[in-house]
C-alpha positions as CSV (number, residue, x, y, z in Angstrom):
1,X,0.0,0.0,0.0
2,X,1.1,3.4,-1.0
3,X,1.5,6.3,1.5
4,X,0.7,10.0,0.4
5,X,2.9,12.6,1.5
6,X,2.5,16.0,1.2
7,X,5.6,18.3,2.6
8,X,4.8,21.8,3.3
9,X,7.9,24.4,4.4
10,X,10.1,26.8,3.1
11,X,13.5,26.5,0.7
12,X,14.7,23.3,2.5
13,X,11.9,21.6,1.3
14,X,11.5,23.1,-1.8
15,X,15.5,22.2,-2.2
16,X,17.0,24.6,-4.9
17,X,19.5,25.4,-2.5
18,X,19.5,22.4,0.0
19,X,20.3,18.6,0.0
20,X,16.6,16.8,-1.2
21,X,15.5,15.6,1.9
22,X,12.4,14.1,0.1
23,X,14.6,12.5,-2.2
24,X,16.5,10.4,0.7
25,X,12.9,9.8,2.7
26,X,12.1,8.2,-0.3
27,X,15.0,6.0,-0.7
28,X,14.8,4.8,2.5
29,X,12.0,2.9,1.4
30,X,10.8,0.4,-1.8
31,X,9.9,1.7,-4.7
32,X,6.1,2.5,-4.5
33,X,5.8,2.6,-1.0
34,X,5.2,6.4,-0.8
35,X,4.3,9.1,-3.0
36,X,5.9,12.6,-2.0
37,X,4.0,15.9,-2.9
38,X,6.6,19.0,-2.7
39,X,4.6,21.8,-0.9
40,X,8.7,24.2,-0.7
41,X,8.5,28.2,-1.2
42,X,11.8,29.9,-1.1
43,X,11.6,32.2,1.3
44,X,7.8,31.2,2.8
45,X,7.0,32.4,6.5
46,X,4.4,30.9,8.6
47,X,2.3,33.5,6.7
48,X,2.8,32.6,3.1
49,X,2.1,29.0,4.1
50,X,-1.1,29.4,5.3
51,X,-2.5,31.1,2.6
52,X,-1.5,28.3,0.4
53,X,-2.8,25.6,1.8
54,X,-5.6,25.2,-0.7
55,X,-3.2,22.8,-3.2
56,X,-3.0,20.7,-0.1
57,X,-6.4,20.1,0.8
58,X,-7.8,19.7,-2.3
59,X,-6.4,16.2,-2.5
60,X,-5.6,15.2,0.9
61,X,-2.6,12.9,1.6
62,X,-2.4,10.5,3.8
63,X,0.6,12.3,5.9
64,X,1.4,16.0,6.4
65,X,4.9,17.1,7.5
66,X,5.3,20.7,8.3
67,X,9.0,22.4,8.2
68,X,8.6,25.8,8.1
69,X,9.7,28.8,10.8
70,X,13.0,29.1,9.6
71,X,12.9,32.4,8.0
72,X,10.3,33.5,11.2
73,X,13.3,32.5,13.5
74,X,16.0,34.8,10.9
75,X,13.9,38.0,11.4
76,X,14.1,38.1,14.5
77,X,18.0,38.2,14.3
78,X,20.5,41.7,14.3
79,X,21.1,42.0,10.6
80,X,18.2,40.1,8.7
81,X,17.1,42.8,6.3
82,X,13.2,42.5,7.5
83,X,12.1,45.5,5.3
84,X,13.4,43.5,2.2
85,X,11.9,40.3,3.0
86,X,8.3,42.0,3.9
87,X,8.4,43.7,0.6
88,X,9.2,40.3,-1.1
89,X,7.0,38.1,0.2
90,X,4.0,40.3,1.3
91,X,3.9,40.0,4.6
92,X,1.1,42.3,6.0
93,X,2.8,43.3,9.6
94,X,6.6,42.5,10.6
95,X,7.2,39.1,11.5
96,X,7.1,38.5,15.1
97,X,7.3,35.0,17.7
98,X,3.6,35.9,18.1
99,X,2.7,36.3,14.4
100,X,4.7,32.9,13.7
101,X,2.7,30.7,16.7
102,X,-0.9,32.5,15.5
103,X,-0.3,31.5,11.7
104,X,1.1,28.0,12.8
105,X,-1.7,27.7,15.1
106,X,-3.6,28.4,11.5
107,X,-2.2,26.4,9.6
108,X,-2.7,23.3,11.9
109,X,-6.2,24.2,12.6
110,X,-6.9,23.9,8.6
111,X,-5.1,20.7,8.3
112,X,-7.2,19.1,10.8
113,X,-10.6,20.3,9.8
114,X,-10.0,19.4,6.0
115,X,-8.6,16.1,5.9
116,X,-7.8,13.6,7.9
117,X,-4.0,13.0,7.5
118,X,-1.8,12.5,10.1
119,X,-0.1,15.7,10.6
120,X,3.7,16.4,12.1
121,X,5.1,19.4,12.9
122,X,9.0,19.8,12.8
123,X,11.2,21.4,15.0
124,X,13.8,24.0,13.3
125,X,17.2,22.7,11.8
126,X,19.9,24.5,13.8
127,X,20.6,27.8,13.0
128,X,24.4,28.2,12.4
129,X,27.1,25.8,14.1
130,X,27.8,27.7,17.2
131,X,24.9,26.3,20.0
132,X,25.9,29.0,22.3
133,X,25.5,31.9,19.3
134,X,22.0,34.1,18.7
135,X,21.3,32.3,15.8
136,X,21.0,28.9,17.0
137,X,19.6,30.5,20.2
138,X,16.8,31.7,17.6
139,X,16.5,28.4,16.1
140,X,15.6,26.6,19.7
141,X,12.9,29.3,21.1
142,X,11.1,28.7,17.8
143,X,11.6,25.0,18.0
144,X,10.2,25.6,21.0
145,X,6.9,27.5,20.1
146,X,6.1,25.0,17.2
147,X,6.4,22.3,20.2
148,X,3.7,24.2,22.0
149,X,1.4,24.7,19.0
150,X,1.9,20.6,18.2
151,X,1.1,20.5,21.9
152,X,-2.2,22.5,21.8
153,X,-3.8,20.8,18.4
154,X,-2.9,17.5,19.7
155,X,-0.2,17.0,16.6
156,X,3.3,15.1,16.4
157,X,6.2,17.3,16.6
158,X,9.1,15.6,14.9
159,X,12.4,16.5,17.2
160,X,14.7,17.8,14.3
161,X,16.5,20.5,16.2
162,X,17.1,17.8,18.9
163,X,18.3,15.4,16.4
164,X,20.6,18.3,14.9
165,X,21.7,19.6,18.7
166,X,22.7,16.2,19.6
167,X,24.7,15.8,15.9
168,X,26.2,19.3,16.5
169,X,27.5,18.4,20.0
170,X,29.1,14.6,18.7
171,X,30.7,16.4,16.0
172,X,32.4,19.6,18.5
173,X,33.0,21.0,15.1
174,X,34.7,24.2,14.9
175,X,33.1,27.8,16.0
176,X,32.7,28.8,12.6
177,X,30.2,32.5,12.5
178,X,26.8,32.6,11.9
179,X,26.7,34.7,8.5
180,X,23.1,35.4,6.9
181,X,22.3,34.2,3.7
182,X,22.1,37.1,1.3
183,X,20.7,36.8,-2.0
184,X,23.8,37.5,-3.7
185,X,25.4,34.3,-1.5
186,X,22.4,32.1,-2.8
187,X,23.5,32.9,-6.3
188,X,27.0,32.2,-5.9
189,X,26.1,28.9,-4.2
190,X,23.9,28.0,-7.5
191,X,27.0,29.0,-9.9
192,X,29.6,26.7,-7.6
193,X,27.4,24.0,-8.8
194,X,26.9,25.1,-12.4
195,X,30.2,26.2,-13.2
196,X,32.2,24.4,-11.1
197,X,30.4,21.3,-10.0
198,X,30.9,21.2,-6.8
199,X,28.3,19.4,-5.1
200,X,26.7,21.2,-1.8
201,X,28.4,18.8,0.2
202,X,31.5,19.9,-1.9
203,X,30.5,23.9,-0.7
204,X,30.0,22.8,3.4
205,X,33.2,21.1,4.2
206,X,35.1,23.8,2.4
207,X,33.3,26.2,4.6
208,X,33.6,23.7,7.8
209,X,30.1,23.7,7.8
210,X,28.9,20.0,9.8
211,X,25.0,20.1,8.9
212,X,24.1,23.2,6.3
213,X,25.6,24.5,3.1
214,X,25.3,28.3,4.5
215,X,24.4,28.0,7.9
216,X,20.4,27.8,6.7
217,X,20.6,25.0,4.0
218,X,21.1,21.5,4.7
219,X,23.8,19.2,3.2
220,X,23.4,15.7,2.7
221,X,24.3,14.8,6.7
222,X,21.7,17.8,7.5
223,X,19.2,16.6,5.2
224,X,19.3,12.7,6.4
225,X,18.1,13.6,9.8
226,X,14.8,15.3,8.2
227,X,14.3,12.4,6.6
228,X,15.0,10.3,9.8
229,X,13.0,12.2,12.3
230,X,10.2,12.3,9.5
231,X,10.2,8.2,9.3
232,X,10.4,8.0,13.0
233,X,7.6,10.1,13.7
234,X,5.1,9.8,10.9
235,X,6.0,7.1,8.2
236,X,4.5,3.3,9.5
């Protein structure tokens, strides 16, 4: 029997600039045993995924993962250029931990009234490699709100940021600075793979980058525990 899987989040699941962590949840298994549905928007907040939920419930799946907050948790660091990002993706008032819980608290609520999937919310990838920096800091009190709102609509909540915390810790990698992804660092990312063909495994360890690509986006090691906390949580 065929499971239907529909994954709803952000860049890392749409996976231009990240390790396809769809791809490797699917080849943990047969061929045939699921079906994955790509639900990814570069640059999405809780916002932009609620009001595009529509393509989701029209043909319910059987499972619903949820990764999104990442870009929620980077506004609300020194540095992210807010301004920009509300002018890009439309966001009606400036993104705030309040905002992000309320439109996750949304988003859940729809899910459940329109179909009868099973649902799992994921806690954030790490932020950055330092555990003690503001970024990964950011990461964790998010993780932590999208715990409460799986807590409150009687959801799963799929311990990624655990996962990647306990990764991060085995690894002791070194302190490397949390830098923010800028547009312009996206790009280059996408021509080291045209033009150079390096791989975005290729682009981490010359960075001495354990889990991401860029701090945000997940290499293959990053992408794997998606796909693990996904099958442990959700996937029978």
């Amino acid at each position: 029997m065929t499971t239907r899987i529909a994954c709803l989040g952000d860049s890392l699941t749409r996976a231009q600039f990240s390790v396809d962590y769809l791809g490797l949840l699917e080849r943990r298994h047969a061929a045939g045993d699921l079906r994955l549905a790509r639900f990814g928007v570069n640059g999405d907040f809780a916002y932009n995924l609620l009001r595009r939920l529509d393509a989701v419930v029209t043909n319910p799946p059987d499972v619903i993962t949820v990764l999104i907050g990442t870009n929620d948790a980077r506004a609300s660091l020194a540095g992210y250029p807010v301004e920009q990002a509300m002018k890009r993706k439309r966001l009606p008032e400036r993104p705030s931990a309040g905002w992000f819980q309320q439109c996750l608290g949304d988003v859940v609520a729809r899910l459940r009234a329109e179909t009868d999937a099973r649902i799992g919310l994921l806690s954030l990838p790490v932020l950055g490699q330092r555990l003690d920096g503001a970024a990964a800091h950011a990461s964790l009190a998010y993780s932590r709100m999208i715990a409460e709102v799986a807590a409150t609509s009687g959801v799963a909540c799929l311990p990624l940021h655990e996962r990647q915390t306990e990764e991060l810790r085995e690894a002791n990698p070194a302190p490397v600075p949390y830098r923010e992804v800028t547009p312009a660092a996206a790009i280059g990312v996408l021509a080291q793979r045209a033009v150079l063909r390096r791989s975005l495994d290729t682009i981490s360890r010359r960075r001495g980058l354990v889990l991401t690509t860029d701090h945000v986006h997940q290499n293959s090691r990053g992408a794997a525990l998606v796909a693990e906390v996904i099958e442990a949580g959700l996937v029978v």
